[in-house]
N, C-alpha and C positions, 0 to 999 in steps of 0.2 A: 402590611403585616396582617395574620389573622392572627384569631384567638384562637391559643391549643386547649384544648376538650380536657381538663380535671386535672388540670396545676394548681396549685395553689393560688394562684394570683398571678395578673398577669403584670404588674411592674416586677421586671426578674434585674434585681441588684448585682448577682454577679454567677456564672456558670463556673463550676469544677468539672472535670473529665477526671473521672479516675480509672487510671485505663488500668489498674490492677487488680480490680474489683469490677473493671469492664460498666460505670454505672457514672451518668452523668446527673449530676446534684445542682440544679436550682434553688438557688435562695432569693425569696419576694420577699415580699411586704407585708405578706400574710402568711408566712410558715415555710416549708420547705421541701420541693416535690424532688423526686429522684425516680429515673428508670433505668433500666435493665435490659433494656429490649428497643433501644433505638424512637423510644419515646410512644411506643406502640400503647403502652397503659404504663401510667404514672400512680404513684405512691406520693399520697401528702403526709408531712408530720406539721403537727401546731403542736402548741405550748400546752394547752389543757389534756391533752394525752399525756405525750414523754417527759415533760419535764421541762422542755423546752425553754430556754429565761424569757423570751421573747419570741413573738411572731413576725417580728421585722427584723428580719436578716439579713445582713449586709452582704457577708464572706461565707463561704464555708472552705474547707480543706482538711486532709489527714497528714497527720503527724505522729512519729510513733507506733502506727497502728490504729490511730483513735481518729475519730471524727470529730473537727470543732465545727463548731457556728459563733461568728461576729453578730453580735445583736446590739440591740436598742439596751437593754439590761441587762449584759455583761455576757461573757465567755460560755457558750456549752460545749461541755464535752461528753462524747457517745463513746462505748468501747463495747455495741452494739448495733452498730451499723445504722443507731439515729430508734430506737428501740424505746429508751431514755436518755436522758440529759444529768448531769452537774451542775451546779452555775459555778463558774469562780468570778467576784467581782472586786470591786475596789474594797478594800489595799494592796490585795493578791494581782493584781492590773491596777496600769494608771489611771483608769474610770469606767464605768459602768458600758458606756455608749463605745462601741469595739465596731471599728470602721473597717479592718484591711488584716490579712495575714502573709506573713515570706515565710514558708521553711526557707531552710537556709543548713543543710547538712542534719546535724546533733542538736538545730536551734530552732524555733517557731519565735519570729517577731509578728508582734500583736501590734495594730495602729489602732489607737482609742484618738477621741475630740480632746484628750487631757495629757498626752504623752504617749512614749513607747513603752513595752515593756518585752522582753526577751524569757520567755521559754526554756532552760535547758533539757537534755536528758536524765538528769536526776529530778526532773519535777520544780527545781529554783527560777522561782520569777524574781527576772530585777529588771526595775523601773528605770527610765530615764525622761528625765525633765529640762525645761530649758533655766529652771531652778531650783533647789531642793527642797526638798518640800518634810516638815517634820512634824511629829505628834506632840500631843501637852506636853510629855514628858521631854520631848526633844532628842526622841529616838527618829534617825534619820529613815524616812520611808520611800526617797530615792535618789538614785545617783546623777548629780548634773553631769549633761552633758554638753557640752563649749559648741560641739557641731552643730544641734539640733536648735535650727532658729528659730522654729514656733512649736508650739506645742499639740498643736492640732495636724493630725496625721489621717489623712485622706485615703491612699497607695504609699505602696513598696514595693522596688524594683531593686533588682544589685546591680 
């Protein structure tokens, strides 16, 4: 392999092809380069610009409309083409550390080191654990689930 000339970094954790938006999205180690042009000149985003929650990016994908990123310190989301970021993290996800994403129709599942969590189109995240997990008060903060035999979520395929 060689090295390509102003990517971000060259450990690249996982490529998106967004062919609707005609723009392919690298997520490294170090932030997240995308182009437009068949890779002719690349676009970095880090964290001390956008918002970014992290510079070690696992996943990226669009959902919605919106651009997320799997990072190291939870979910970003862009509904600027990666411009700026969100963070949503744990309780809103089953933890911070967001490894893998599936649309999945009307659904975005999220694979964290600590469970899954499920995305709808009204914006509702619900958690799933391989136990339940609850607050002081013993308000339940997610739903077991009997299938899921570990907790630690790597990939997601249907």
């Amino acid at each position: 392999y060689r090295k390509v000339d102003n990517i971000a970094d060259n450990q690249i954790n996982n490529i998106f092809i967004d062919c609707d938006q005609k723009t392919v999205w690298l997520s490294t180690h170090n932030g997240i380069s995308r182009t437009t042009n068949a890779g002719q000149n690349w676009t970095n985003i880090v964290s001390q610009r956008t918002g970014l929650p992290s510079n070690q990016v696992q996943a990226i994908t669009r959902y919605m409309g919106k651009l997320y990123a799997a990072t190291t310190n939870g979910l970003g989301i862009s509904s600027n083409e990666g411009k700026t970021f969100i963070r949503i993290g744990y309780p809103s996800i089953a933890n911070d550390i967001v490894t893998c994403f599936k649309p999945d129709g009307n659904e975005l599942w999220i694979g964290t080191l600590d469970g899954l969590t499920k995305l709808d189109s009204t914006g509702k995240f619900t958690t799933y654990k391989t136990q339940g997990v609850f607050s002081a008060l013993g308000i339940p903060l997610s739903t077991v689930n009997p299938g899921l035999k570990n907790n630690t979520i790597t990939s997601l395929a249907q």
